[in-house]
C-alpha positions in Angstrom: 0.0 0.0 0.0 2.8 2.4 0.8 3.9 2.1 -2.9 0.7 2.3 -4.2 0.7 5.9 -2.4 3.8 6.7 -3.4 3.0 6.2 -7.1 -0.1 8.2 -7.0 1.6 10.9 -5.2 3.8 11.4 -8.6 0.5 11.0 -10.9 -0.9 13.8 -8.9 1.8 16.3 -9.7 0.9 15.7 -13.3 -2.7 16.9 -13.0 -1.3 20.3 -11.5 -3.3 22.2 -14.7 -6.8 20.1 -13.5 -6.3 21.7 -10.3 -9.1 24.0 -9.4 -8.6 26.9 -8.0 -9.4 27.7 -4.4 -7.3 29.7 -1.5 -5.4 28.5 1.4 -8.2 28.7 4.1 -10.6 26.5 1.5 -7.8 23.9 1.4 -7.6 23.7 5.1 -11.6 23.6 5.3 -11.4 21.0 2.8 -8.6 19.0 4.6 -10.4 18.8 7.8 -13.9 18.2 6.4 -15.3 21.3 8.1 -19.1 20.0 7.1 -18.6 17.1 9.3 -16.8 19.1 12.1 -19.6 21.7 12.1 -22.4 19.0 11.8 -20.5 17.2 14.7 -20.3 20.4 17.3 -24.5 20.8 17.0 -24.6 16.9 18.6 -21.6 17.7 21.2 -23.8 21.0 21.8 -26.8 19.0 22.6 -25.2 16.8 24.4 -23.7 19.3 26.9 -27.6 21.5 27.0 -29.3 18.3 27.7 -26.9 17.2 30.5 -27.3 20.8 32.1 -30.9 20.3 32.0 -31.4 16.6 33.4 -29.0 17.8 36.5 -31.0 21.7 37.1 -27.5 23.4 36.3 -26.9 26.6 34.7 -25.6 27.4 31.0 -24.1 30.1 32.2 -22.2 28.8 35.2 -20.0 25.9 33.1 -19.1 28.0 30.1 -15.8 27.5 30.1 -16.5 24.1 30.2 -18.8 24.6 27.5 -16.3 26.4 25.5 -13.1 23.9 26.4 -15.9 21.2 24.8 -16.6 22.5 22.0 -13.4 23.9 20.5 -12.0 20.0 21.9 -14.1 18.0 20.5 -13.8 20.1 17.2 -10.2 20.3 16.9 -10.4 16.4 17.8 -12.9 15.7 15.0 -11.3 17.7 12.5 -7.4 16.4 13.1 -8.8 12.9 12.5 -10.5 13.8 9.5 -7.1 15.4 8.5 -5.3 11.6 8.9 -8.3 10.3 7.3 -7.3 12.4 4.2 -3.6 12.0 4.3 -4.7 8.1 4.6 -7.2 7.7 1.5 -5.7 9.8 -0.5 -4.8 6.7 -2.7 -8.0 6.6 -3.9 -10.0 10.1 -3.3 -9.0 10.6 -6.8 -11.6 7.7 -7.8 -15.0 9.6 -6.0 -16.7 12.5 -7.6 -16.7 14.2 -4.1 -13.4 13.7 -3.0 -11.1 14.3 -6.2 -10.6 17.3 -5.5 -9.3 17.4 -2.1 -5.9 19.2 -2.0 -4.3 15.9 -0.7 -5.3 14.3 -4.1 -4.8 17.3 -6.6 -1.1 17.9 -4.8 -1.8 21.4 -4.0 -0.3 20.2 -0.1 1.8 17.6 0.7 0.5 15.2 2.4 2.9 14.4 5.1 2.2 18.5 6.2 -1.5 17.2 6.6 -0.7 14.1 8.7 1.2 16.1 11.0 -1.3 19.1 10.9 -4.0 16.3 11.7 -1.4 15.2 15.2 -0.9 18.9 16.0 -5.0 19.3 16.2 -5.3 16.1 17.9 -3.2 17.3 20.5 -4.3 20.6 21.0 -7.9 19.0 20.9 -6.7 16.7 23.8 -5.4 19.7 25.8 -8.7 21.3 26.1 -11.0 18.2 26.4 -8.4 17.5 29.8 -9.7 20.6 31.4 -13.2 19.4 31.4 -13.5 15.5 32.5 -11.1 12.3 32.0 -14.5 10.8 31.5 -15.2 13.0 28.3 -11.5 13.0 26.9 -11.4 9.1 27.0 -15.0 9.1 24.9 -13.0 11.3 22.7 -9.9 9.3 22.4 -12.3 5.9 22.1 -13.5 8.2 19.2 -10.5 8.3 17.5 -9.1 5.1 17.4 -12.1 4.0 16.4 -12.6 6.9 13.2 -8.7 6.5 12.2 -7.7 2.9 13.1 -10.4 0.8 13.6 -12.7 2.2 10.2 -10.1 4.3 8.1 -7.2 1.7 8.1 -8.6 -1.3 8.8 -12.7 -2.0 7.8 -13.3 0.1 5.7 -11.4 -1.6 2.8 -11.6 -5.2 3.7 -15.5 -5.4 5.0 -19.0 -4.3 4.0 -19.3 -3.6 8.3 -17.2 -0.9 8.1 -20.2 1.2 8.1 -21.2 -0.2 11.6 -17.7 0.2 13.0 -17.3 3.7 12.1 -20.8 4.8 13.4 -19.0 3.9 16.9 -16.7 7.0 15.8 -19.8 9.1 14.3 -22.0 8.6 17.4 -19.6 9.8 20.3 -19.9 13.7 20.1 -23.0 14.1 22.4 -21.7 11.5 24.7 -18.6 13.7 25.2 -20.4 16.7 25.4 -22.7 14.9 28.5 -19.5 13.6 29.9 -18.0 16.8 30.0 -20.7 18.1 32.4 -21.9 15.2 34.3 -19.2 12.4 34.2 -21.8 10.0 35.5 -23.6 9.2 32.4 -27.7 8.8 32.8 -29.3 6.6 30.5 -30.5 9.5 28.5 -26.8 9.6 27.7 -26.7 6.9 26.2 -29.8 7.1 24.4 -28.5 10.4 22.7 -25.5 7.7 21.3 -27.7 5.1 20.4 -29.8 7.6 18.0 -26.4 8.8 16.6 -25.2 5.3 16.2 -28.2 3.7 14.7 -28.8 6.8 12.1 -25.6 6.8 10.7 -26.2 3.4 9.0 -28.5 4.7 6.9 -27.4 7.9 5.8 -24.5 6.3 4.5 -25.9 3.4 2.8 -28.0 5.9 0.9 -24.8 7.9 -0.1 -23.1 4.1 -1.0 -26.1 3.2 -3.3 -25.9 7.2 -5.0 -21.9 6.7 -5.3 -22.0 2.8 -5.6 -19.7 2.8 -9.0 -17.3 5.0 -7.8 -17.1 2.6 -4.1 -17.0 0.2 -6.5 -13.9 1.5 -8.7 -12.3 2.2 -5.4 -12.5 -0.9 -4.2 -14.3 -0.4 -1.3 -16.7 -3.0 0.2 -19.4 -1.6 0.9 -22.6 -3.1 1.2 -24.4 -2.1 -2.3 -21.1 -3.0 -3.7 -21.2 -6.8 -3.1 -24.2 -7.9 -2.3 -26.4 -4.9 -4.6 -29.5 -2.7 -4.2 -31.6 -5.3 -2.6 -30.5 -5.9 0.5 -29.1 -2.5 1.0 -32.5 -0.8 1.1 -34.1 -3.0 3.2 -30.9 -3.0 5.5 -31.6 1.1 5.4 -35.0 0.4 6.5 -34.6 -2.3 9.3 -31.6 0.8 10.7 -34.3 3.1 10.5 -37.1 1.0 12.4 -34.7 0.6 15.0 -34.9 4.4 15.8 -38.4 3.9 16.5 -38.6 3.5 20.6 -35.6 5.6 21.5 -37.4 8.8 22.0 -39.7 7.5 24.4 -36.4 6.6 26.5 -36.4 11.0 26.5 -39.6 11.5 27.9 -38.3 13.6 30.6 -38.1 16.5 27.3 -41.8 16.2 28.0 -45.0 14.7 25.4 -44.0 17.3 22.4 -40.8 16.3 21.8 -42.1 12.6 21.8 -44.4 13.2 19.1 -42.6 15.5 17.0 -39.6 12.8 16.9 -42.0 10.3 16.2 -43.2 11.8 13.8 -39.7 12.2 12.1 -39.2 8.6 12.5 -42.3 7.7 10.9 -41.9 10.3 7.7 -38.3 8.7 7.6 -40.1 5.1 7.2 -43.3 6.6 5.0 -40.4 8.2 2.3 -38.7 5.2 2.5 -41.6 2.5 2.1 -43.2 4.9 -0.2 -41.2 4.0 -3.1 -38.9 1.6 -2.0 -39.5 -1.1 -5.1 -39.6 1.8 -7.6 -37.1 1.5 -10.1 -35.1 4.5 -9.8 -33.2 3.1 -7.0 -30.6 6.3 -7.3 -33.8 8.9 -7.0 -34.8 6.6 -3.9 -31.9 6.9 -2.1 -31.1 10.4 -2.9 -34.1 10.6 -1.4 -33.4 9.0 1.6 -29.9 10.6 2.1 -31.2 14.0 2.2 -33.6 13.4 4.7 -31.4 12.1 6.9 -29.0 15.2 7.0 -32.4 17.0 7.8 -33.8 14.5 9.9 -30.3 14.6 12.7 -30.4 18.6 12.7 -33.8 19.4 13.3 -33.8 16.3 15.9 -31.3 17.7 17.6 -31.8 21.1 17.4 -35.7 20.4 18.9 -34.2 18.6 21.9 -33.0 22.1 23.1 -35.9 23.7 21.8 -37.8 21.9 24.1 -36.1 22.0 26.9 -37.0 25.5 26.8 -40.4 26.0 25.7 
């Protein structure tokens, strides 16, 4: 594999006039995949409101904790993602949405990005230690799990790699919790277990609309080898599962039960209404984009009714 990067690192200088042109700070964006970073802080976010509110404690009076949290678990999130790119950038050049990612076009070299992904790991570390040892170990669990356990193991060699990197994916509101109350409730959990179990599907969807490209890639996953089929109706059994977990978050009072419900069940409606259609891309375009809707507006309406 290391020569296999090595080559490609060459090719790349030869595409120098396909390179598009962005600035620096677009690059660096890029390079830490800021999408995911800023998706990431609105689930650490909640995590920290809702452990306030479950133990009658202030906003106000932990905001440096707050702050320490957030800029942590961000600088965590996006140094991983950093690796992540240093690490795939054998075969970025293959997917529509990741061939032109500075670490594939050459504009940066990619050993700078590695080592820009340690130095934010670290400095990530630094402020998640002045919160809890509870929350900086979730965060560390997090990234062995994002760059060892799914980035350079599974997710080349087996179709669960989606499973093992929603581990990874579901840990930010966890930390934020942990970072407040150490002792995690069972609403804790919950908050991971909705995280964990949506992730599944989101990304199947985006495996069925890029399928070729995984496939060109070589990457296993589950519309690659074993097709369209059982890929949809693994997206729907994910999303069935979501089903009872707000009623485990009834102390956010009978609204938020419904309205989440009700998410849940216009998830499954979407999804059942033309699941045996036979534009299976339109399907799970479909499904993709309401499940980037589907996590904000959940999460955001778990502080929204806390305070209405």
């Amino acid at each position: 594999m290391a020569d296999a990067r090595t080559a490609d690192d060459t090719t790349i200088k030869h595409r120098s006039h396909n390179i598009p042109e962005t600035t620096a700070w677009k690059d660096f964006l890029s390079l830490i995949k800021i999408g995911i970073v800023n998706s990431n802080a609105i689930t650490t976010f909640t995590g920290i409101w809702l452990a306030l509110y479950f133990n009658n404690e202030k906003f106000l009076s932990h905001l440096d904790t707050v702050i320490f949290t957030l800029v942590g678990s961000s600088l965590i999130i996006a140094g991983s993602c950093a690796i992540n790119n240093f690490y795939d950038r054998d075969i970025d050049h293959v997917m529509e949405r990741t061939k032109t990612r500075p670490t594939v076009t050459g504009k940066v070299n990619p050993f700078q990005v590695l080592w820009m992904g340690i130095v934010l790991l670290t400095i990530g570390f630094v402020f998640m230690l002045m919160t809890t040892y509870t929350a900086t170990l979730i965060s560390l669990t997090g990234v062995i799990t994002y760059v060892f356990l799914y980035t350079m193991w599974s997710k080349r060699l087996y179709t669960i790699n989606t499973v093992i990197g929603s581990v990874s994916g579901a840990v930010p509101p966890l930390i934020g919790w942990a970072a407040i109350d150490a002792n995690l409730s069972v609403a804790a959990w919950v908050l991971f277990l909705i995280m964990f179990i949506w992730q599944p599907p989101h990304f199947l969807a985006l495996a069925m609309r890029r399928c070729e490209e995984y496939r060109e890639a070589n990457i296993p996953m589950l519309p690659v080898v074993h097709g369209f089929a059982i890929t949809k109706r693994q997206i729907m059994i994910w999303i069935l599962c979501l089903l009872p977990l707000p009623f485990y978050l009834y102390e956010l009072g009978i609204g938020f039960i419904i309205f989440a419900t009700a998410l849940n069940l216009g998830w499954i409606a979407l999804g059942i209404k033309s699941f045996n259609a036979e534009d299976e891309f339109k399907w799970a375009t479909k499904m993709f984009v309401y499940s980037i809707n589907y996590l904000t507006i959940l999460f955001v309406s778990m502080v929204i009714f806390t305070i209405i």
